[in-house]
C-alpha positions, 0 to 999 in steps of 0.5 A: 658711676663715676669708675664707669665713666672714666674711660668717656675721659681718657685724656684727663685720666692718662694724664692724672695716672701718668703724673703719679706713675713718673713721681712712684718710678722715680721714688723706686728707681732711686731706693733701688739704688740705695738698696744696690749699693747697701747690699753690696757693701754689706756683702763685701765683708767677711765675718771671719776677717778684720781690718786694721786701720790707723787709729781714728780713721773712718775710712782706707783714705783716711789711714795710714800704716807702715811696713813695721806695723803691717809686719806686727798685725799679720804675726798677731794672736787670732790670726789664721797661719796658711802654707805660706805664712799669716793670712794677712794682706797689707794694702794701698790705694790710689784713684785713678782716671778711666774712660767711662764707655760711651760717655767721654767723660772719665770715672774714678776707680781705685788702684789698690796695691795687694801682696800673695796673701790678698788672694787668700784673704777674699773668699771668692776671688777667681780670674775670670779672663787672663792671668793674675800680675806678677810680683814687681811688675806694672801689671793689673788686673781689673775687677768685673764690675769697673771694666763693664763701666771702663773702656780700653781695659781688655786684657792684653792692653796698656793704660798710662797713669802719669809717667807709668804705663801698666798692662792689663793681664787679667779680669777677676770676680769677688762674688760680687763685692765693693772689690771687682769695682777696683783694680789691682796690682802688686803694692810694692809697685804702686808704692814706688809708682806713687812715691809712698815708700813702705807705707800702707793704709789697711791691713786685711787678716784671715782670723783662725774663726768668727770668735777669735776678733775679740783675741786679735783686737786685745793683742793690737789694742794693747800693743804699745808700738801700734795706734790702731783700730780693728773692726770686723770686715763686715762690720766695716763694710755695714758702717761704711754703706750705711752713711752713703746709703743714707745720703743716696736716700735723702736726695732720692726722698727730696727730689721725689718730693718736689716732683710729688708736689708737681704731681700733686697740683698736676692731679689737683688741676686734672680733677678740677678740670673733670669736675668742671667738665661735668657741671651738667652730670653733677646738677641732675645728681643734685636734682636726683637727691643726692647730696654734696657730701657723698658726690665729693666722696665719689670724686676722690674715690675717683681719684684715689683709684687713679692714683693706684692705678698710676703708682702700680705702673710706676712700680712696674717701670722702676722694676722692668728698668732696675730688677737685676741690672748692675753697675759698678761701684764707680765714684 
């Protein structure tokens, strides 16, 4: 009787569903993101490549290596020798400003400084617009996904970081990676640009196969010119988005549980309103025999139903909203 009646309740009804509909779309829009971002990174990395940091560090920021060093790792047992030398790339980054599109405001993407063998390295890279730079000049190319989200990066272009004006001449691809939400340019350039003479931060190697990491680490590790760590570059990757997965999804759990106690009251009021309002149909079920356990039960099966109903469509808008859409890794 009580799920008959509900539609002779429509106003008490939308607003309960609504309530728990907000809480759901927003616990899914959020997780969505953290999912997103996790399957990014985990997709970035390659089983059968590595990455050397400085000893120590937990990040590219944090590293630090020179040109001996870089020169040491790509001649390293394990790694895969192309035509034209060690599939090892040696490479720097530096953050950058850009006009986000459509909002004023600007967003940081990383500037990263690649040589020849960074393209051989990434298994999926191709220009998509444009050409690649050339060796020596201030010329970038910027991945798909930071130019959707940065305005004034069409190739052809110039943008102006500090004293240095750079072209644009190209827009490149990497199978939907960490990578297309940076931009590239040669990293002898970026080294003079920003002073940091032959220094670079992480060294990317190409290994003969997945089970040569264990040669390549033992031949670095034992090293006595080198401090360095070596992880699988998937590996790296699955580390690094399990920390800021992590952070997404506690501030998606606690936001979402402040607003579900709101919804919680919202729902509470709703229904003591409902009941309030069937004071008269409560009495003549009483003066029909039934008792106060099973006319409580009736309620919140109510309610229950309602909540369903309510998170169902939560669920709905979350995945309308957020099924396929992307966004750059920006920030």
């Amino acid at each position: 009787m009580n799920l008959k009646n509900v539609p002779a309740r429509p106003s008490s009804t939308i607003v309960a569903m609504l309530g728990i509909a907000g809480v759901v779309a927003v616990l899914v829009a959020v997780l969505s993101i953290s999912a997103g971002f996790k399957s990014t990174l985990e997709t970035t990395g390659s089983d059968d490549a590595a990455i050397v940091l400085r000893a120590g560090s937990s990040s590219e920021l944090s590293s630090g290596l020179g040109a001996d060093d870089a020169n040491i790792i790509a001649q390293a047992p394990g790694v895969r020798v192309g035509a034209a030398g060690p599939l090892a790339s040696a490479e720097l980054f530096v953050i950058v400003d850009a006009p986000k599109r459509g909002s004023g405001t600007d967003a940081n993407v990383p500037l990263r400084g690649v040589g020849e063998m960074a393209f051989e390295v990434r298994d999926d890279f191709a220009i998509v617009a444009g050409r690649r730079f050339e060796t020596g000049l201030r010329e970038i190319i910027i991945g798909a996904g930071a130019a959707r989200e940065v305005a004034g990066f069409d190739v052809g272009s110039s943008v102006t970081w500090g004293r240095n004006e750079w072209t644009v001449v190209g827009h490149f691809e990497d199978g939907g990676s960490l990578s297309e939400s940076e931009i590239w340019t040669d990293a002898r350039v970026l080294q003079d640009a920003y002073n940091r003479g032959s220094s670079y931060q992480s060294v990317r190697v190409k290994l003969d196969s997945v089970e040569a990491l264990q040669t390549f680490t033992d031949a670095l590790t034992s090293d006595a010119r080198l401090d360095v760590t070596v992880e699988r570059e998937s590996d790296f990757y699955a580390d690094q988005a399990g920390i800021l997965s992590s952070i997404i999804e506690n501030i998606g759990w606690m936001v979402t549980g402040l607003m579900g106690v709101g919804a919680i009251f919202a729902a509470i009021l709703t229904m003591y309103a409902a009941v309030s309002a069937r004071t008269r149909e409560i009495a003549t079920l009483r003066a029909l025999g039934f008792g106060r356990f099973p006319i409580v039960v009736s309620v919140l099966v109510e309610a229950v139903v309602l909540g369903i109903i309510g998170g169902l469509i939560g669920g709905f808008i979350a995945f309308i909203g957020f099924n396929g859409y992307q966004a750059s890794t920006l920030n």
